[in-house]
N, C-alpha and C positions, 0 to 999 in steps of 0.2 A: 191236715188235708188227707183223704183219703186218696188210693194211688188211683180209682178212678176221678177223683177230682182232679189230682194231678195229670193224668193225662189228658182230660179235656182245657185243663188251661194253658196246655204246653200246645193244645190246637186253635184255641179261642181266647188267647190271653186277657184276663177281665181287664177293663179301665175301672181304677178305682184312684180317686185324689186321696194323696195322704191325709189333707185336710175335711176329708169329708167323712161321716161316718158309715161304716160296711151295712150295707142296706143287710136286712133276711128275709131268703127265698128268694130274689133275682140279683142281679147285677146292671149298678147303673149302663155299662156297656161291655161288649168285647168287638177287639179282631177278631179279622177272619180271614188267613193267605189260602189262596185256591186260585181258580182264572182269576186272580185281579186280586187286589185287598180290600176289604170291607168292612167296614168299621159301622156296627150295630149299638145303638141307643135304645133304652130302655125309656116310657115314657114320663118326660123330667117336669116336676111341677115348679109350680112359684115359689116353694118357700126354699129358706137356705141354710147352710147347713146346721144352723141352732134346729132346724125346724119354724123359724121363725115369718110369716108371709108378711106384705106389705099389705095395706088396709084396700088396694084398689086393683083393678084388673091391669093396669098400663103396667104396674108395678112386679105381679105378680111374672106376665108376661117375658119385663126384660130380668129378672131374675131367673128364667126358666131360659131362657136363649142364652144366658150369659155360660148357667151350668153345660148346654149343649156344646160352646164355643172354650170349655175347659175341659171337657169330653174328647173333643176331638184333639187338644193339644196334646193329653195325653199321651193321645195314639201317632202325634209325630202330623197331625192335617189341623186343616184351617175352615173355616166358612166357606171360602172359595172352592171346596172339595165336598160342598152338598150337591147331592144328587138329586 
């Protein structure tokens, strides 16, 4: 990491699941401590972490909220902490 990546992660610390593979060029999410904490998501698709989608939209759907709802655990919140 360079010590400018290092400092934006010591301000924005990335959410990444150990289980998931490191995206390149974004971050599925980060914090953010300032007036308040905030916790930023990148936009999460259906498929999972093979890469793999399910054949139909209902599917793809609750795989992409589930990823959101393991995003946010990451970061220590829940569903009930959507804005």
């Amino acid at each position: 990491m360079t010590p400018e990546e290092n400092r934006e992660n010591q301000f924005m610390p990335i959410l990444q699941p150990a289980e998931w593979p490191k995206p390149r060029g974004f971050s599925h999410g980060v914090t953010v401590d300032g007036p308040g904490r905030w916790i930023v998501l990148a936009g999460q698709t259906g498929g999972d972490e093979k890469g793999d989608y399910p054949p139909d939209m209902a599917g793809q759907v609750a795989v992409a909220l589930r990823r959101i709802v393991k995003l946010l655990g990451e970061a220590g919140a829940g569903p009930q902490h959507i804005v």
